[in-house]
VOBARO-238223 format. One record per residue (C-alpha): x, y, z negated; residue in one letter. Coordinates in steps of 0.05 Angstrom, whole numbers, plus 5000, padded with zeros to 4 digits. Each point is the difference from the previous one (the first is absolute). Layout:
N
REC   px   py   pz residuo
REC    X    Y    Z       a
...
END
This chain:
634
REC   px   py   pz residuo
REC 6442 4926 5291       x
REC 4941 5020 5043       x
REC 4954 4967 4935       x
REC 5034 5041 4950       x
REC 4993 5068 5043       x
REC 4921 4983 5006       x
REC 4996 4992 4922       x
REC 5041 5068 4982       x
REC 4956 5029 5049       x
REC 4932 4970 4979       x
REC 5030 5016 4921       x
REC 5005 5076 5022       x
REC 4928 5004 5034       x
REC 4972 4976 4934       x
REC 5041 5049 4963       x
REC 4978 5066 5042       x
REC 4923 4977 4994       x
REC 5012 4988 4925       x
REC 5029 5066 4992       x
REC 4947 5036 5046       x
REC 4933 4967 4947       x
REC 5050 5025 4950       x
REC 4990 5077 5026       x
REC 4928 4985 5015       x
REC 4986 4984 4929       x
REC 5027 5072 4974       x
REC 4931 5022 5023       x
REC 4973 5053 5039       x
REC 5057 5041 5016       x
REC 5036 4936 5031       x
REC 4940 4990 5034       x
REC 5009 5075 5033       x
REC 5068 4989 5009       x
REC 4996 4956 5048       x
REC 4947 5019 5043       x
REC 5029 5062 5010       x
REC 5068 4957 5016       x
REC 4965 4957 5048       x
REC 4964 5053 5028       x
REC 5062 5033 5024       x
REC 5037 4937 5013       x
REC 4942 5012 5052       x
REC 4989 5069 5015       x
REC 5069 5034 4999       x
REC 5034 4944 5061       x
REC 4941 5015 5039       x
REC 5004 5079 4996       x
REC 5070 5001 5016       x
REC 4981 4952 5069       x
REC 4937 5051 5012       x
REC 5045 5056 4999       x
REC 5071 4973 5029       x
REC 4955 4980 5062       x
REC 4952 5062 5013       x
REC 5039 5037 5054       x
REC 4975 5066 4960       x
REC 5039 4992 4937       x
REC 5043 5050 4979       x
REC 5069 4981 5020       x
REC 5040 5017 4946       x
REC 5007 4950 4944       x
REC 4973 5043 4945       x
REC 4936 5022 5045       x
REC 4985 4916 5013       x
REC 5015 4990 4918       x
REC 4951 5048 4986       x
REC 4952 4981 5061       x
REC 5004 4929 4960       x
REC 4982 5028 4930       x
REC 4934 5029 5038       x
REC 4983 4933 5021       x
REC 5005 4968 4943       x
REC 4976 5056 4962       x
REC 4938 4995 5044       x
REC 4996 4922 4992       x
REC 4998 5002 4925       x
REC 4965 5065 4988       x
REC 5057 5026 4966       x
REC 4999 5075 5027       x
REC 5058 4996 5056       x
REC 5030 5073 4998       x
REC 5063 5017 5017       x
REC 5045 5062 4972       x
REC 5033 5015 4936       x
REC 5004 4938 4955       x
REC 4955 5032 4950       x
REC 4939 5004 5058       x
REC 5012 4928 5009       x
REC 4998 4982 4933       x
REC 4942 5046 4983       x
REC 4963 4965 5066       x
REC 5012 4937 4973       x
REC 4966 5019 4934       x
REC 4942 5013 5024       x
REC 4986 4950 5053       x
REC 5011 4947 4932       x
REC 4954 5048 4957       x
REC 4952 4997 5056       x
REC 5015 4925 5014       x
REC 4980 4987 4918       x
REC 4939 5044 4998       x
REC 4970 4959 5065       x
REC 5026 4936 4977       x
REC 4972 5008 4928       x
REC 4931 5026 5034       x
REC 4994 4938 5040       x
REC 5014 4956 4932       x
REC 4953 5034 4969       x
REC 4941 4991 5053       x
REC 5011 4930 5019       x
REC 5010 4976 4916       x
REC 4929 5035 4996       x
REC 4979 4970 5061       x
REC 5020 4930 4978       x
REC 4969 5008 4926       x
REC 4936 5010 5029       x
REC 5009 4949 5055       x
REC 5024 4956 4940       x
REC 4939 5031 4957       x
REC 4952 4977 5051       x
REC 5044 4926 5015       x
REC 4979 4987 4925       x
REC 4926 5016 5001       x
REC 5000 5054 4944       x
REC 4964 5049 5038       x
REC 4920 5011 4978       x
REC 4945 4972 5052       x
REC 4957 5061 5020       x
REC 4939 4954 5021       x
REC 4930 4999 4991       x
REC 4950 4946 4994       x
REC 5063 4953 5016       x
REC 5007 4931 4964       x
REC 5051 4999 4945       x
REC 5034 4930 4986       x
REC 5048 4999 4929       x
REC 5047 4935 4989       x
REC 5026 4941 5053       x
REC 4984 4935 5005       x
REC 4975 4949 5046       x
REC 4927 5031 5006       x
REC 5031 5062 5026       x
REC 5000 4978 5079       x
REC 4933 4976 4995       x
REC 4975 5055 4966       x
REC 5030 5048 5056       x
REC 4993 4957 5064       x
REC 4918 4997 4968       x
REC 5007 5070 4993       x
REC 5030 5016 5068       x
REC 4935 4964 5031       x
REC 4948 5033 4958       x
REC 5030 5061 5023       x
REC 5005 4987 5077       x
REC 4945 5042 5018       x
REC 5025 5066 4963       x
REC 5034 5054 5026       x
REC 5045 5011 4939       x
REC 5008 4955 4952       x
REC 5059 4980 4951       x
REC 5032 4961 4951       x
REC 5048 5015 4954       x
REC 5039 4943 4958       x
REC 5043 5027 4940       x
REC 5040 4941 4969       x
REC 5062 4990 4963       x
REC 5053 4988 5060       x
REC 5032 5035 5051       x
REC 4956 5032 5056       x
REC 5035 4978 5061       x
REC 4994 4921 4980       x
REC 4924 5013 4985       x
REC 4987 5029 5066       x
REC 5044 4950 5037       x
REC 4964 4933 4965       x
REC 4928 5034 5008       x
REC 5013 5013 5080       x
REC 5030 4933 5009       x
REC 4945 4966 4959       x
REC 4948 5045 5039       x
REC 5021 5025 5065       x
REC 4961 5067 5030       x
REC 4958 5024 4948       x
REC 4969 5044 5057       x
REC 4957 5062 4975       x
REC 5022 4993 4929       x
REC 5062 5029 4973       x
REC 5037 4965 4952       x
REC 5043 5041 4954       x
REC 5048 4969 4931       x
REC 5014 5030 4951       x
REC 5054 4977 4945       x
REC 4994 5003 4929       x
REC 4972 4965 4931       x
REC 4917 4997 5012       x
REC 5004 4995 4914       x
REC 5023 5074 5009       x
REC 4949 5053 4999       x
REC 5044 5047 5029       x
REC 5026 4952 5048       x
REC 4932 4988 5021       x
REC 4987 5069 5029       x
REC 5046 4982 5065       x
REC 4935 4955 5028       x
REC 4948 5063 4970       x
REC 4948 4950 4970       x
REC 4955 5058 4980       x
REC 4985 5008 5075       x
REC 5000 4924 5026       x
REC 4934 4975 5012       x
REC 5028 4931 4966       x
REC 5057 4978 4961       x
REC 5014 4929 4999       x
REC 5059 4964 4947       x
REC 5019 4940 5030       x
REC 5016 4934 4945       x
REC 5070 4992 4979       x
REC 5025 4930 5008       x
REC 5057 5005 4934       x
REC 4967 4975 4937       x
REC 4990 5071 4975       x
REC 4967 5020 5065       x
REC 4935 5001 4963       x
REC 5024 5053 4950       x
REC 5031 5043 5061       x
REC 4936 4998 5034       x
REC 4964 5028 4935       x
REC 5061 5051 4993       x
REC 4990 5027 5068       x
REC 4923 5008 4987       x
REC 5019 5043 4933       x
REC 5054 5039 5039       x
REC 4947 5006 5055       x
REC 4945 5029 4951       x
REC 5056 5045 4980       x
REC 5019 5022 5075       x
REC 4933 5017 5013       x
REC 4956 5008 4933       x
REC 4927 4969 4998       x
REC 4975 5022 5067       x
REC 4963 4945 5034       x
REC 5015 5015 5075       x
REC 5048 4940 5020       x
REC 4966 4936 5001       x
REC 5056 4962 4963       x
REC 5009 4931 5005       x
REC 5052 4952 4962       x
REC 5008 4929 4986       x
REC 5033 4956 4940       x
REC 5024 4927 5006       x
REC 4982 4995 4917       x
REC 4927 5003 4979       x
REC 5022 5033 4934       x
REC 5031 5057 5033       x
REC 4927 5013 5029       x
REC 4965 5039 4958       x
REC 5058 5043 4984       x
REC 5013 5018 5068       x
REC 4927 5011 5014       x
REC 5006 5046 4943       x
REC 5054 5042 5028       x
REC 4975 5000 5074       x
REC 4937 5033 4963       x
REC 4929 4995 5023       x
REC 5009 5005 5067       x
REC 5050 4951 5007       x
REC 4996 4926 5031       x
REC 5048 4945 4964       x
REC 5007 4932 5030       x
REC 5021 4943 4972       x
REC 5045 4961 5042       x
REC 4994 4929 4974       x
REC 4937 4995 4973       x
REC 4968 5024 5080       x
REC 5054 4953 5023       x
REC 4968 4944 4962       x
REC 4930 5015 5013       x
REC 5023 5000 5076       x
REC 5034 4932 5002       x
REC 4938 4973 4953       x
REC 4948 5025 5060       x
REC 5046 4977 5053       x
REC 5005 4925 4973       x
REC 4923 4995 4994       x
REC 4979 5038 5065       x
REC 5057 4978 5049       x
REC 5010 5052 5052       x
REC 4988 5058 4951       x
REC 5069 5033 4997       x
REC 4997 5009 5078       x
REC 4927 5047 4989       x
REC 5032 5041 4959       x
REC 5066 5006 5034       x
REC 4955 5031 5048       x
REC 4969 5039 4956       x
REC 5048 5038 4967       x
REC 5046 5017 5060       x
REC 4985 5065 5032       x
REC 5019 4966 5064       x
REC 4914 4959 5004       x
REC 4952 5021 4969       x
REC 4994 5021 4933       x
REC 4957 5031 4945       x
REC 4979 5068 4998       x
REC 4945 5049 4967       x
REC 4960 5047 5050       x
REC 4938 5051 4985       x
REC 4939 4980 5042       x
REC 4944 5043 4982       x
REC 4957 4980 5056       x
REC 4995 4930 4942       x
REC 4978 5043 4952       x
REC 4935 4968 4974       x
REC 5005 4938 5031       x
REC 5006 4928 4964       x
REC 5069 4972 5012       x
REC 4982 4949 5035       x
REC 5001 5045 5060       x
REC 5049 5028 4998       x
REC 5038 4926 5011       x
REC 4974 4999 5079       x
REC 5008 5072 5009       x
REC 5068 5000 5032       x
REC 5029 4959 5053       x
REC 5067 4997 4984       x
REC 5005 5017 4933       x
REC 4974 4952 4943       x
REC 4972 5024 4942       x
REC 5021 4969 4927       x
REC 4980 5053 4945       x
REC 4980 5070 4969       x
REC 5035 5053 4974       x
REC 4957 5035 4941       x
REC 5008 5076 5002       x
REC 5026 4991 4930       x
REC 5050 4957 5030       x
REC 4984 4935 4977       x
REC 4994 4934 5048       x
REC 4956 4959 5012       x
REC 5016 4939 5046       x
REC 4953 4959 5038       x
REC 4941 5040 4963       x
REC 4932 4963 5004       x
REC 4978 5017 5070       x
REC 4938 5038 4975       x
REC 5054 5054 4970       x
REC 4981 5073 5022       x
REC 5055 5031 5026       x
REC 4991 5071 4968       x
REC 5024 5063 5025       x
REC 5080 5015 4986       x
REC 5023 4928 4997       x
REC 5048 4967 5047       x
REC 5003 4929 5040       x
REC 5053 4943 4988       x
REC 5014 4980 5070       x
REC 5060 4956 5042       x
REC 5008 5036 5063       x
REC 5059 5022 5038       x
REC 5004 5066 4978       x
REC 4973 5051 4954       x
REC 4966 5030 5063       x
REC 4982 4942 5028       x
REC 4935 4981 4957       x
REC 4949 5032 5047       x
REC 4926 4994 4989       x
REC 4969 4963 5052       x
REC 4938 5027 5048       x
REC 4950 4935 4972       x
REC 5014 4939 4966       x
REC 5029 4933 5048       x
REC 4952 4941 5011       x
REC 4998 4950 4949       x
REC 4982 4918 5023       x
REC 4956 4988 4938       x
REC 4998 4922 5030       x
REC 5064 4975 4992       x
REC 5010 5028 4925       x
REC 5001 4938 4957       x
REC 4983 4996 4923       x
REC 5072 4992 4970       x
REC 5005 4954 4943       x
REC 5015 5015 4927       x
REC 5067 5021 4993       x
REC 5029 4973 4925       x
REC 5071 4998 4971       x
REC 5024 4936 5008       x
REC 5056 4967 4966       x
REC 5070 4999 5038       x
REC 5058 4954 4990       x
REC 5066 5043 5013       x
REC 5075 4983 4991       x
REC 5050 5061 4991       x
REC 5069 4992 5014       x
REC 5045 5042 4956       x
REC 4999 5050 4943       x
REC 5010 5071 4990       x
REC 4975 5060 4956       x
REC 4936 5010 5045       x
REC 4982 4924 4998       x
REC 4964 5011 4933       x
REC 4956 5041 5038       x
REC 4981 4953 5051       x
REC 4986 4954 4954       x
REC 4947 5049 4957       x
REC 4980 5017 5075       x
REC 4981 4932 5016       x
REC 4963 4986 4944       x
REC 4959 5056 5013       x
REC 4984 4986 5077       x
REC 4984 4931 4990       x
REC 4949 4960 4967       x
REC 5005 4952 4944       x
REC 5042 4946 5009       x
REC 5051 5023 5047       x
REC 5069 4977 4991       x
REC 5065 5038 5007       x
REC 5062 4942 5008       x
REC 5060 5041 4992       x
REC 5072 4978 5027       x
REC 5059 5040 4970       x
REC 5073 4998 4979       x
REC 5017 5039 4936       x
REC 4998 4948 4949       x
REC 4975 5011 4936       x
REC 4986 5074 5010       x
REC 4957 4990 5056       x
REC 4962 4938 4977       x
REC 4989 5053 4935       x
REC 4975 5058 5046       x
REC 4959 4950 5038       x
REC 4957 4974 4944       x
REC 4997 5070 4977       x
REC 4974 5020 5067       x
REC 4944 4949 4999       x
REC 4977 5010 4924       x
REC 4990 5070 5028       x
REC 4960 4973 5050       x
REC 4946 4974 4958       x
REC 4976 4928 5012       x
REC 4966 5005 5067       x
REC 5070 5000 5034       x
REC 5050 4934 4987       x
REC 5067 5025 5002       x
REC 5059 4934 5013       x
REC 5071 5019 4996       x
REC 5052 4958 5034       x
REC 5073 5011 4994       x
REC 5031 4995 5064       x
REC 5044 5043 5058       x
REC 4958 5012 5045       x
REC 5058 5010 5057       x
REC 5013 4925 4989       x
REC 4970 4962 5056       x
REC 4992 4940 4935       x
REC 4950 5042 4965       x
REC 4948 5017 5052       x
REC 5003 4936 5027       x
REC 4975 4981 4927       x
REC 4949 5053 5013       x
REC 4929 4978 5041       x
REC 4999 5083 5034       x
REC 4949 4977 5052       x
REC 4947 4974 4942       x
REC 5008 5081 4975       x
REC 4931 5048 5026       x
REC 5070 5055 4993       x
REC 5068 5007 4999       x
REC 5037 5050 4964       x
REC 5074 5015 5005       x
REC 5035 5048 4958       x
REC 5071 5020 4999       x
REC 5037 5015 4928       x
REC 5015 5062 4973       x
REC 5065 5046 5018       x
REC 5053 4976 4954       x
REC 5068 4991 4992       x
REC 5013 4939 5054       x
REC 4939 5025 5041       x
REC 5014 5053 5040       x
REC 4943 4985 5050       x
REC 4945 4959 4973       x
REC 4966 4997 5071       x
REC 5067 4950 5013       x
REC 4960 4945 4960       x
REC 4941 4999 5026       x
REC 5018 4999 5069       x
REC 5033 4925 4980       x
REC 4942 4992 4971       x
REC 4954 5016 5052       x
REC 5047 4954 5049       x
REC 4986 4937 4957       x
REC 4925 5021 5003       x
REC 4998 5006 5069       x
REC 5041 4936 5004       x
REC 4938 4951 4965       x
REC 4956 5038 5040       x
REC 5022 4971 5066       x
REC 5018 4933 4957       x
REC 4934 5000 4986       x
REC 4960 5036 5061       x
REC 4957 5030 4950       x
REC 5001 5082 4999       x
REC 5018 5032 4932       x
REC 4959 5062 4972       x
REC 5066 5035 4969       x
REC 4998 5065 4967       x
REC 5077 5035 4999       x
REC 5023 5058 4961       x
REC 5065 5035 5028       x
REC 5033 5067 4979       x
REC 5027 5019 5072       x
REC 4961 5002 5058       x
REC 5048 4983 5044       x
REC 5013 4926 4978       x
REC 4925 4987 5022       x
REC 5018 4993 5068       x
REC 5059 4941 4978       x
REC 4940 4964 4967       x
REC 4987 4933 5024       x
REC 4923 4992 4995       x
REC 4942 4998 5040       x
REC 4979 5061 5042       x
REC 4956 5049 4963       x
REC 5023 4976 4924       x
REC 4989 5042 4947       x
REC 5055 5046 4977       x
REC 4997 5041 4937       x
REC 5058 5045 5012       x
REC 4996 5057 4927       x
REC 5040 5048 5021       x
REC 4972 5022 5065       x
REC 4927 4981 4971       x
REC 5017 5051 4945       x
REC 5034 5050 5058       x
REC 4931 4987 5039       x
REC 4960 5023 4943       x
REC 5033 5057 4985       x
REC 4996 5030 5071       x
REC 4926 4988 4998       x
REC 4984 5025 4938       x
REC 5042 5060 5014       x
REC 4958 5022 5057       x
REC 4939 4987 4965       x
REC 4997 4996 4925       x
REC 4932 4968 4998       x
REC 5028 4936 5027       x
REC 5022 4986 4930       x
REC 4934 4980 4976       x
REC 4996 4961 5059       x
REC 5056 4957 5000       x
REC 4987 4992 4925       x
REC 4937 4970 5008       x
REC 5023 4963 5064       x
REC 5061 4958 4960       x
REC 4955 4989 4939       x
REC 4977 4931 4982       x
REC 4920 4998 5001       x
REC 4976 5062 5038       x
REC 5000 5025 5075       x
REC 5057 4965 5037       x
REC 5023 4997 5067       x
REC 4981 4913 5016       x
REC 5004 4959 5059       x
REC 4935 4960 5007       x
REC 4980 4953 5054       x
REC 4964 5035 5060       x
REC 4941 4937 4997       x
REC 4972 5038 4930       x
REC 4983 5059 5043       x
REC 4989 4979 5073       x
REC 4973 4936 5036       x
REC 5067 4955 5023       x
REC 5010 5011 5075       x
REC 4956 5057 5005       x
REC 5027 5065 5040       x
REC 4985 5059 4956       x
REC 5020 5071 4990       x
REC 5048 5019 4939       x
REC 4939 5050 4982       x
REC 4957 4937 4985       x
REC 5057 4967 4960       x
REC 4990 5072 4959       x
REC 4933 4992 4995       x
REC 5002 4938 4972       x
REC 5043 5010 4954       x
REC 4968 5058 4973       x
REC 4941 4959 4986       x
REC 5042 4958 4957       x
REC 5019 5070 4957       x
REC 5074 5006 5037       x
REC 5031 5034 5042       x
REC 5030 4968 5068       x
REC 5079 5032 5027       x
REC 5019 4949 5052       x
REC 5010 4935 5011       x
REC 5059 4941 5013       x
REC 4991 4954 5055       x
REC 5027 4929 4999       x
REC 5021 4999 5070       x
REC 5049 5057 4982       x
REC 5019 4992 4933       x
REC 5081 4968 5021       x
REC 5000 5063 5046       x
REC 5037 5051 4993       x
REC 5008 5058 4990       x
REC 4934 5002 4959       x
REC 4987 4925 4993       x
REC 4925 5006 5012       x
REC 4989 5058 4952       x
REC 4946 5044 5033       x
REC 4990 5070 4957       x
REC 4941 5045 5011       x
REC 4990 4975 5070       x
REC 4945 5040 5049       x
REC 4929 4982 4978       x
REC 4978 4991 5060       x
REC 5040 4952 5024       x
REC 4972 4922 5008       x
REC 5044 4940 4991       x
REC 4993 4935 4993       x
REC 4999 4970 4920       x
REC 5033 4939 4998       x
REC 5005 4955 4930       x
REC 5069 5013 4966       x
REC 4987 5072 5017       x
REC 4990 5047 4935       x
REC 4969 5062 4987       x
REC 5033 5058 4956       x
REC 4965 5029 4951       x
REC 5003 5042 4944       x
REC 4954 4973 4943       x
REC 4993 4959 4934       x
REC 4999 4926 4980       x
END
């Protein structure tokens, strides 16, 4: 019984609250309806208890009914006069005309008032900047690029950057403040929007930036984009030549036709082929990828141009002990061409600029005189040749053809290249390909193999390698991180090393920074990581659009590099000596000296012995396994 009274009465709830979304559903009117009917359910019970209790109330019936209607009158704004029915009414028609006209008034500003907050929620709105840095597309690079950009800019009073990409403004801002944290002085504004659209382009007001940087698309028509946005960019802002514009390509075929549309002006990089060149220098000059790591971070020191007319008319030479903490590396002609590591008898003529690595652009100061230099302990360094290498690379992918043509280059007749890949066929076919390309000073081997199987490095002698190369394979489908591999692979590696006690000189390319840290090998390896080399480059070059040149010449095979040579080719072993003398001495030797890496340091962190552009005039101790860092040839 007491079941079946529970049922008929649970059936009849769900009937009311069917039939009450029923009314709700008729729309607006409904909707009125009953606010107005719960708003006297409300109102109207507690006017009658107001008046019915206030000792002052009119006592006859018709004086507390109408003392009632006042009240609730008064509650809901609906006029409350009392008289002839036709006042009421009348009262009541225009408290509701009133009651729409305010209503409607407040719909009206608050709709506005949320388009434009909604406006502004998805970035259309136009930057009104000046001299800001503009940054068109997402991708990986685009944290480096602003973190880089955030430090270059820490000594500014107003500075900003403006991203404009292709998603929604809130998610931008919220991945770039996780990513980066306080960007301190510099204001960070994103924009939404299609960079390939000119008029699209106008929210970030490239005419007025003071650079304009298109960040690499990782999709397989990211190339094209990239030369789109350059076009719609031209468009935007026609062929004025204000913004230093820098963009990069992953495909050296989309090269010239981006350099094309970025016009004169405009800096193109080429992701792989600088990635190549990188892991190349790396593998023969272990310790390399940590100097420039340095380098290129605005957090060290770093490269910069700076006017020194009280130079003018001297002989470069110099000019290389004529600041303390600042090193000296190059000219800038007045017709803006570079000249690296000039002879040392170059005249530095009136209107050009110094290449130096110091902290800041106003941190190269001239000194008062020259610091001592110990002529004794410079040592006659011996000839320096190419010699021939013996190097083992560990998986294939799109930039491996480079490396090969890169090694064959660097090294000297008779070097051999043993390559270790899985692929089949295909690869074998790329890999002969590769080293007919190569020309026959370079022996290219192919053998088919997995090289996350423990069973094919153990068929593999690693420790009888001068390098060791590891690359991951390409994004595909059924690799969604590439970096995945050659962490298994780098495990194994790291496995025969303590097998064997022997220490192995390996060379890894990753695409995200952040798996370098889950990499088991020895402190102060050398990591190629593209995309934030690429994001590093582009920061730099954007502050100063000489650098181009630079870096150019720096990555090329056969002229001024950045090498690692032993300290005992320009100071006596065991000697204590200033840095200055190190400078000297390697001026005689026509290069030009930026620091140094000591050996008791070089498992260290967080610099691992790396030393850049230390005081002149401080004396150390030179130990053997120490190296000097120099910019020079051969």
């Amino acid at each position: 019984m007491g079941v079946g009274v529970a049922q008929r009465r649970h059936s009849a709830r769900k009937r009311v609250r069917y039939w009450f979304d029923n009314t709700l559903t008729r729309g607006a009117p409904a909707l009125i309806g009953w606010l107005a009917a719960a708003c006297l359910a409300v109102v109207l019970p507690a006017s009658v208890l107001l008046v019915w209790t206030d000792r002052r109330a009119p006592a006859s019936l018709t004086g507390r009914l109408a003392a009632v209607w006042r009240s609730t009158g008064d509650t809901l704004r609906l006029g409350g006069q009392t008289g002839p029915p036709l006042r009421v009414a009348l009262s009541v028609l225009l408290a509701l005309v009133a009651l729409l006209y305010v209503s409607t008034l407040v719909s009206l500003i608050t709709a506005g008032i949320n388009q434009k907050l909604l406006a502004l929620r998805r970035g259309r709105s136009t930057v009104l900047e000046d001299g800001h840095v503009a940054v068109l597309g997402w991708s990986e690079q685009v944290f480096t690029v602003v973190a880089e950009l955030v430090a270059a800019n820490a000594n500014q009073r107003r500075a900003a950057v403006a991203v404009l990409a292709d998603r929604d403004k809130t998610d931008m801002e919220d991945a770039l403040r996780t990513k980066l944290g306080s960007t301190g002085r510099t204001r960070l504004i994103c924009r939404s929007g299609s960079p390939t659209d000119p008029a699209v382009l106008s929210r970030v007001s490239p005419g007025t930036a003071g650079a304009v940087l298109v960040m690499p698309r990782e999709e397989p028509s990211g190339d094209a984009e990239v030369v789109k946005t350059l076009l719609a960019l031209r468009a935007a802002v026609g062929d004025t030549d204000r913004a230093q514009v820098v963009a990069a390509v992953r495909d050296a075929r989309y090269r010239l036709a981006a350099g094309l549309a970025a016009g004169p002006g405009g800096v193109v990089l080429e992701i792989d082929d600088i990635t190549a060149r990188l892991i190349v220098q790396s593998a023969l000059r272990p310790g390399l990828s940590l100097v420039y790591q340095e380098l290129l971070d605005f957090a060290g020191d770093e490269f910069y141009t700076v006017a020194e007319p009280a130079l003018a008319g001297r002989p470069f030479g110099e000019a290389l002990l004529g600041y303390d903490t600042s090193c000296v590396v190059g000219l800038v002609r007045d017709t803006g061409a570079l000249a690296l590591n000039p002879p040392s008898d170059t005249v530095i003529a009136r209107g050009d600029r110094l290449v130096v690595v110091t902290r800041d652009d106003d941190t190269a100061v001239l000194a008062d005189r020259p610091p001592p230099v110990d002529d004794t302990v410079i040592v006659s360094r011996p000839p320096v040749e190419a010699g021939t290498e013996r190097a083992l690379l560990l998986g294939w992918n799109r930039r491996a053809p480079l490396i090969v043509d890169q090694l064959a280059r660097c090294t000297g007749p008779g070097s051999v290249l043993d390559v270790v890949a899985d692929g089949g066929p295909a690869t074998a076919v790329a890999v002969r390909a590769a080293g007919a390309a190569a020309g026959p000073g370079l022996t290219v081997t192919f053998r088919d193999g997995d090289v996350t199987s423990p069973e094919t490095l153990a068929g593999v002698d690693a420790a009888s390698y001068g390098s060791v190369i590891v690359l991951g394979p390409d994004p595909g489908p059924g690799v969604a991180t590439p970096d995945d591999r050659t962490l298994v692979t780098l495990l194994l590696l790291r496995a025969l090393e303590q097998a064997s006690g022997d220490g192995l000189p390996v060379v890894t390319e990753m695409t995200d920074d952040r798996n370098r840290v889950l990499a088991p090998v020895s402190p102060g390896a050398d990591f190629i990581v593209s995309g934030k080399l690429i994001g590093l480059l582009m920061a730099q070059i954007s502050q100063n659009g000489h650098l181009a040149g630079l870096f150019e010449e720096l990555f090329s095979a056969g002229g001024n590099e950045i090498r690692l040579r032993p300290a005992s080719h320009y100071v006596r072993v065991g000697a204590r000596a200033s840095f200055a003398t190190v400078v000297e001495a390697a001026r005689r030797r026509g290069e030009c000296a930026i620091g140094y890496r000591c050996r008791a340091g070089a498992g260290e962190e967080p610099d691992y012995g790396v030393r850049i552009n230390p005081a002149k005039g401080v004396v150390r101790g030179w130990e053997a396994g120490d190296e000097v860092i120099v910019v020079g040839r051969g």
